[in-house]
N, C-alpha and C positions, 0 to 999 in steps of 0.2 A: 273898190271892192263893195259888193253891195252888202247890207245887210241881213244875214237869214231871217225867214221868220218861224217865230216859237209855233211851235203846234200842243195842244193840250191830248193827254190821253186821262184816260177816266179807270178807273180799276173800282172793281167791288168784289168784298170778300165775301162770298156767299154765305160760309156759316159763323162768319164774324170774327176767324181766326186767319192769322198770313199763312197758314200749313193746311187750310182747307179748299176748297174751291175758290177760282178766280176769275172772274170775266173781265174781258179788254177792249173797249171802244175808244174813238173818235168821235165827241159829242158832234153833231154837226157839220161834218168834215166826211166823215166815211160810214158806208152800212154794212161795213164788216162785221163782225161777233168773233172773239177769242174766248176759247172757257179751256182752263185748265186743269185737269183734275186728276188726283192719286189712283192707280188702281185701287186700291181699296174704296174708294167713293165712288167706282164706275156705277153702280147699279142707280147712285142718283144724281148723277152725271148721265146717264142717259135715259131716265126718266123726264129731263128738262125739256122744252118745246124743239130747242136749236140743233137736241139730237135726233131729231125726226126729218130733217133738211139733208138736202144735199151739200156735200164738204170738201175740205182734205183734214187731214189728220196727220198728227205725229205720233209715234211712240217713241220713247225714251227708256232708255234701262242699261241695264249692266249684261253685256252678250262674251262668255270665253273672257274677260277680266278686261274688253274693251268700253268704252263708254259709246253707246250706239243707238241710232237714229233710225226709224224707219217712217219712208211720205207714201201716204196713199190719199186715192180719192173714192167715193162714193156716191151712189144716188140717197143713202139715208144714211146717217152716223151709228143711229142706234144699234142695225142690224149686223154692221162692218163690223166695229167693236165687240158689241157677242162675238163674234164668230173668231176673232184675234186675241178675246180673252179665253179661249177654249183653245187655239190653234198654238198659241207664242207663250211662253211663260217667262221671258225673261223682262218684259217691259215693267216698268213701274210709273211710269207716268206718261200722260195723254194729250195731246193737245187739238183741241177741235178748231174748225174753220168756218166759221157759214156768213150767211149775209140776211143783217134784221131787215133789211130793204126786198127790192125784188128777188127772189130765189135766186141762185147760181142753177147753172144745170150742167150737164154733160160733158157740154164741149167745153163750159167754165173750168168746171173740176179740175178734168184731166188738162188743160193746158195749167192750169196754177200746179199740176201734178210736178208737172214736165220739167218747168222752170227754175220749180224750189231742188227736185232730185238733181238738174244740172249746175243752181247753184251750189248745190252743198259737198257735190262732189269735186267741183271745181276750186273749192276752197279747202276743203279735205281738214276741217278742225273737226271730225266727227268719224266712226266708222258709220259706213252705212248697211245697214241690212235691204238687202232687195233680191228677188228672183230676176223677172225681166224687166229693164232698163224703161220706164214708162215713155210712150210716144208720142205725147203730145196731141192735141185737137188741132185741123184746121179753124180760124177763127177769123171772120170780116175785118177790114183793118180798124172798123171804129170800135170793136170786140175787141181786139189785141189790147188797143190804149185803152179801155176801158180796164179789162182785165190788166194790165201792167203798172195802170195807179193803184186798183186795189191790192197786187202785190208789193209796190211801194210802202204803203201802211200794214200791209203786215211785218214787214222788214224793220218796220220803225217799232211796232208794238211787240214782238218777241224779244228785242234785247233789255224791252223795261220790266219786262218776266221774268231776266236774268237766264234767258233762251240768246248764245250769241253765234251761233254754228252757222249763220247768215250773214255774220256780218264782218264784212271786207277790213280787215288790217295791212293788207297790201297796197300800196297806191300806185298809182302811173305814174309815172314821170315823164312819160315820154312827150316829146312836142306836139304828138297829133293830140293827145289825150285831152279831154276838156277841164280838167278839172288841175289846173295849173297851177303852181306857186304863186303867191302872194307875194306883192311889193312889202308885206308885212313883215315878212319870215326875218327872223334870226339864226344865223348857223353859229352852230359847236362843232369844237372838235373833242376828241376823246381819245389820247395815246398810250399804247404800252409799250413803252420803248425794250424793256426786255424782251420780249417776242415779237418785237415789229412790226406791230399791231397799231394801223391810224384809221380812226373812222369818222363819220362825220356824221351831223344831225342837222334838222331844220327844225324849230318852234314856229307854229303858224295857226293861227284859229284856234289858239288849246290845246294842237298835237301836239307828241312831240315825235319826228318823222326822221330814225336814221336812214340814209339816202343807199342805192343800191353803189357799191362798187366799196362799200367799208367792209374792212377787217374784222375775222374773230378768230379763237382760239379754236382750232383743230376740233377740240372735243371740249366737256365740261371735266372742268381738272381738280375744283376744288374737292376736300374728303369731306369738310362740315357737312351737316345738315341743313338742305334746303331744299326741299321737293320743288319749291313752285318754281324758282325761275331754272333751277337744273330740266323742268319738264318742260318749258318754252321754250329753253335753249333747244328738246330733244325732240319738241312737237314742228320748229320752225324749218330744222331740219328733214322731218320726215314730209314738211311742204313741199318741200323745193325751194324755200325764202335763203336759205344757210346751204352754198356747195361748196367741195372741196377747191380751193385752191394752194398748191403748193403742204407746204406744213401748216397752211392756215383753213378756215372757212371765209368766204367770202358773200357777203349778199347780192343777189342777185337780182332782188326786188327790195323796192323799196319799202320799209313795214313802219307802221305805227305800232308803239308801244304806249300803253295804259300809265306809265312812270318812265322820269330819268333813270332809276336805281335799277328796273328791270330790263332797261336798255344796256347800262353799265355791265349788268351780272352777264348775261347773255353772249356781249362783245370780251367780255379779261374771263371768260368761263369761270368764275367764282363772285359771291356775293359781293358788293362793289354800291357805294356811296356815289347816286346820281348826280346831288348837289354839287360832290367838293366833285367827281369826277368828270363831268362835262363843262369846258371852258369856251366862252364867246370870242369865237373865232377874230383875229388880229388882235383882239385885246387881252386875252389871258384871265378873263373874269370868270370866277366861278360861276354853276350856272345859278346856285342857291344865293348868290349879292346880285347876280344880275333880277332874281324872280323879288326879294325884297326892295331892292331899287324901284322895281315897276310898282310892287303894292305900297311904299311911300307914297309915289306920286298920285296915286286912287285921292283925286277930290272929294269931299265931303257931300253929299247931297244937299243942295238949300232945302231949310225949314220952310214949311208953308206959313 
């Protein structure tokens, strides 16, 4: 397995506070530009140079009590945005696009338009707001890969802005797919013998990846209070990741989960202890002796 290599991103708070403006590079790496900013700070958010460029943009807000996305692109930022803070009233936050290198233009735009609206529909963690379905630019092939690294690093710098409406929880599995299991991996299993519920997990590079063809409960049954993982259980669902089988749900793709615990709660529909809940498969080790076992074994660093 080879080893990834680390990428640095650079963040600066523009007016010295984490709740005011934010810009997001790639020192080195990329001549992208991210700047994110409040409606309420539009007016000097687009007083900035990078709103004078050509872009894409997000808007983010509260739309009918859904939480909702809207991609556009433009020949200037500045002008686009008037015109959507006059037009839309329900956005509260903005996220701009440009490039501190050579200009994007046109046919850049509207293809990074095309790509992020088919990503984010396709992963469906977001409403989207949109009129007509953007169509995309033809683009040279050496444009396409040009433009497809630079959507690369946008992919990577929106979820360090706690922006994740991009990004894949779902993996492949399939044998054509490239991006294969690890000779590394660890399987768990995880049973609820009362409703005959068996599922199964993989640990591999820091996921931890329940595999598609495991069990969950019908619905989420506990009464406690738990919004978060009751609304994962509700959100994975309204995916397509969770469909009905029988008295039970079944996955149908394979998902990574953030935590054992919200893998647990998810699968026995009520809040659920990932540690004591998931066991390494033929052994019966829980997962939390198995995860201290490994941080035992972490050698010390030699002193210089």
């Amino acid at each position: 397995m080879s080893k990834k290599k680390g990428r640095s991103i650079e963040l600066f708070f523009v007016d010295g506070t984490p709740d005011g403006m934010v810009t997001a590079t790639i020192p080195f790496q990329w001549s992208g530009h991210v700047l994110v900013t409040r409606r309420t700070q539009l007016k000097e958010a687009i007083s900035r140079s990078e709103a004078k460029r050509p872009g894409v943009y997000l808007l983010i807000g509260d739309l009918d009590g859904e939480n909702t996305l809207y991609i556009g692109e433009t020949d200037e930022l500045k002008t686009r945005l008037t015109q959507h803070a006059a037009s839309k009233d329900w956005w509260d936050t903005a996220i701009l696009i440009t490039s501190n290198g050579e200009p994007l233009n046109k046919a850049h735009v509207r293809y990074l338009e095309h790509k992020m609206f088919t990503a984010a529909k396709w992963l469906n963690k977001i409403t989207l707001s949109y009129g007509q379905a953007p169509s995309g630019s033809p683009l040279s092939e050496a444009a396409r890969a040009h433009m497809d690294d630079f959507l690369e690093n946008i992919y990577l710098v929106l979820p360090a802005l706690r922006f994740d409406f991009f990004t894949a929880q779902v993996k492949d599995d399939s044998p054509a797919s490239p991006d294969q299991t690890t000779t590394d991996a660890v399987y768990f299993t995880f049973n609820v013998a009362k409703h005959g519920i068996t599922s199964r997990a993989r640990w591999e590079d820091g996921k931890f990846v329940v595999e598609a063809g495991s069990l969950t409960r019908e619905k989420w049954a506990s009464t406690a209070s738990h919004p978060t993982y009751k609304a994962l259980f509700e959100e994975l669902v309204d995916q397509g990741v969770l469909v009905p089988q029988g008295p039970h749900r079944v996955f149908a793709k394979s998902y990574v989960f953030n935590s054992t615990s919200a893998a647990a709660a998810v699968i026995s529909g009520r809040p659920a202890s990932g540690p004591k809940s998931w066991l390494v498969e033929n052994t019966g080790q829980t997962y939390g002796d198995w995860e201290a076992a490994q941080l035992q074994a972490v050698e010390p660093e030699e002193q210089p």
